[in-house]
C-alpha positions as a Markdown table, in Angstrom:
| # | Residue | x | y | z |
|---|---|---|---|---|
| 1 | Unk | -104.4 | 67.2 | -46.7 |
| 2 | Unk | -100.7 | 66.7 | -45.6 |
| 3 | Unk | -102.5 | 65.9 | -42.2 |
| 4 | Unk | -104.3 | 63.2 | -43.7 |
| 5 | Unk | -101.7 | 61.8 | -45.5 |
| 6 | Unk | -99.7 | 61.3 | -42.4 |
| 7 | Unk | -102.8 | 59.7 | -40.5 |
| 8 | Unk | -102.7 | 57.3 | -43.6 |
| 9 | Unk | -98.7 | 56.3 | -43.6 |
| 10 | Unk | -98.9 | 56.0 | -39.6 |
| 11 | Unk | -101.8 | 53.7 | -39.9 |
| 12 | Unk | -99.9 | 51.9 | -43.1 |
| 13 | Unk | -96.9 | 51.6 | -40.3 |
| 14 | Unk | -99.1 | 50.3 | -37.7 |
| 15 | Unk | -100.6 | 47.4 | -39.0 |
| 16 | Unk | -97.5 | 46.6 | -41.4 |
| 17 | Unk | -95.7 | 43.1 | -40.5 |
| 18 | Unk | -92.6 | 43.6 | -42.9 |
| 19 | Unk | -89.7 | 43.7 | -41.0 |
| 20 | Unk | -88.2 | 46.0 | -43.1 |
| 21 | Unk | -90.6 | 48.8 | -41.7 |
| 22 | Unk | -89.3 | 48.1 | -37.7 |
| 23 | Unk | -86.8 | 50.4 | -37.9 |
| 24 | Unk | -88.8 | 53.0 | -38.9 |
| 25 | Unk | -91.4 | 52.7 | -36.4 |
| 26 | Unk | -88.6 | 52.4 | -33.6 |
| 27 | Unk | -87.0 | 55.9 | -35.5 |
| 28 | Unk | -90.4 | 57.6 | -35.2 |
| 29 | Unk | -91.2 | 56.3 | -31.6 |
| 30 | Unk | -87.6 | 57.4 | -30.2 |
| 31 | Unk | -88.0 | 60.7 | -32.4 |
| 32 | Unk | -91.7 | 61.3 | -30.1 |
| 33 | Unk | -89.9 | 61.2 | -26.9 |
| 34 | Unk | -92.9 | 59.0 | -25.6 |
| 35 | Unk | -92.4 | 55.6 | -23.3 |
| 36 | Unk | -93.7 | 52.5 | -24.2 |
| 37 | Unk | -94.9 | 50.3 | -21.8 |
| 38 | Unk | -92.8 | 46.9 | -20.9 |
| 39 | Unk | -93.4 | 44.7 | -24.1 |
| 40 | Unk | -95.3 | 47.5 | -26.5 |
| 41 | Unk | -93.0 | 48.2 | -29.0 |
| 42 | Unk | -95.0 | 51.1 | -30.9 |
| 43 | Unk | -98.5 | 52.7 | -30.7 |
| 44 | Unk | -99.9 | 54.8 | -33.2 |
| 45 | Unk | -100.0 | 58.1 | -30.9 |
| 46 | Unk | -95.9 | 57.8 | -30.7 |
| 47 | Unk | -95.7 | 56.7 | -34.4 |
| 48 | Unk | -97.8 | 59.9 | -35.4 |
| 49 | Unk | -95.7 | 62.2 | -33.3 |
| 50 | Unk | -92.7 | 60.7 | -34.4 |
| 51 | Unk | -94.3 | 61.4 | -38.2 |
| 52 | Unk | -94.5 | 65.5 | -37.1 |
| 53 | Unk | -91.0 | 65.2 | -35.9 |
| 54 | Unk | -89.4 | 63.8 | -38.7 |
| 55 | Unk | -91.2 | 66.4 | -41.0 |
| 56 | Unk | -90.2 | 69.0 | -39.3 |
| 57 | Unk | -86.7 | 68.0 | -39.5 |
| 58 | Unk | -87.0 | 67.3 | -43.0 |
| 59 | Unk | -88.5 | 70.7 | -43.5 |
| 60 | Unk | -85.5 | 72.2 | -41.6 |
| 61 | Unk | -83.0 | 70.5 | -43.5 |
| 62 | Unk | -84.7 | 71.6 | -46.7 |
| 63 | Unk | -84.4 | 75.2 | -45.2 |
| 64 | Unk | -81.2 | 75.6 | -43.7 |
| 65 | Unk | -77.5 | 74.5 | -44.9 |
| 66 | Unk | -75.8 | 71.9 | -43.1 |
| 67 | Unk | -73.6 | 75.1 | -41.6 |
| 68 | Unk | -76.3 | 77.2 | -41.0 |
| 69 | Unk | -78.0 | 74.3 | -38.6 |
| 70 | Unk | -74.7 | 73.8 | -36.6 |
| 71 | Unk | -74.5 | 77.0 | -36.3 |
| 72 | Unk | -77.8 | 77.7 | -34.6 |
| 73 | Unk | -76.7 | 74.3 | -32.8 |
| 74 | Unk | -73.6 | 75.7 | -31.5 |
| 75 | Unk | -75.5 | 79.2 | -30.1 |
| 76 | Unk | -77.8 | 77.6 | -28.6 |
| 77 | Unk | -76.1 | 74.7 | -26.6 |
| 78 | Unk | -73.8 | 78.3 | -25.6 |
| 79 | Unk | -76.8 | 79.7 | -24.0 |
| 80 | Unk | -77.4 | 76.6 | -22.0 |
| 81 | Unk | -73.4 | 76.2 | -21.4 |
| 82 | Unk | -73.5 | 73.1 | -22.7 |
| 83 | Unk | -70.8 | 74.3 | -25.4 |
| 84 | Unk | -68.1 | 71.5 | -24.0 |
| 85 | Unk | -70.8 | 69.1 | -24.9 |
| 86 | Unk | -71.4 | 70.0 | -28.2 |
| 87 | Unk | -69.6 | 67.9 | -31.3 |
| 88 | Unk | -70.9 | 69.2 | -34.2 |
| 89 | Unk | -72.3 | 68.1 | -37.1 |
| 90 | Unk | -69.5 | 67.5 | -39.5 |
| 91 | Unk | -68.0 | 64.9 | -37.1 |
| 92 | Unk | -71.3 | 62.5 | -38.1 |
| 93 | Unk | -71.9 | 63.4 | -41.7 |
């Protein structure tokens, strides 16, 4: 069902021309990780897994404290010794 829904807002996304709804489809393409092609702005495979992302971040933030997040954050940019690198949370919220 939740699947279905999701199939239903990316497609809603897709063939939207509000402009209003352009910074979420750039949000849930960068979120995918995929490359668009010189002059494609969006395609519904990206915007989809952009969709999962986003709900699983949403899930995670409904889940964990802010703390609790950086945290795991901070241990894990320490086991790839990237702990100079990491800011923290706090510093954007």
């Amino acid at each position: 069902m939740i699947a279905a829904q999701a199939c239903v807002i990316v497609w809603a996304l897709d063939q939207s021309t509000d402009t209003q709804v352009a910074p979420l489809r750039q949000m849930l393409v960068r979120l995918s990780g995929r490359l668009m092609k010189h002059g494609v702005d969006w395609t519904a495979p990206a915007l989809l897994a952009g969709m999962w992302n986003l709900m699983a971040i949403i899930s995670a933030l409904e889940q964990y404290s802010l703390d609790e997040l950086e945290q795991m954050s901070q241990l894990l940019f320490q086991m790839l010794d990237l702990e100079d690198e990491f800011k923290g949370f706090k510093e954007h919220v």
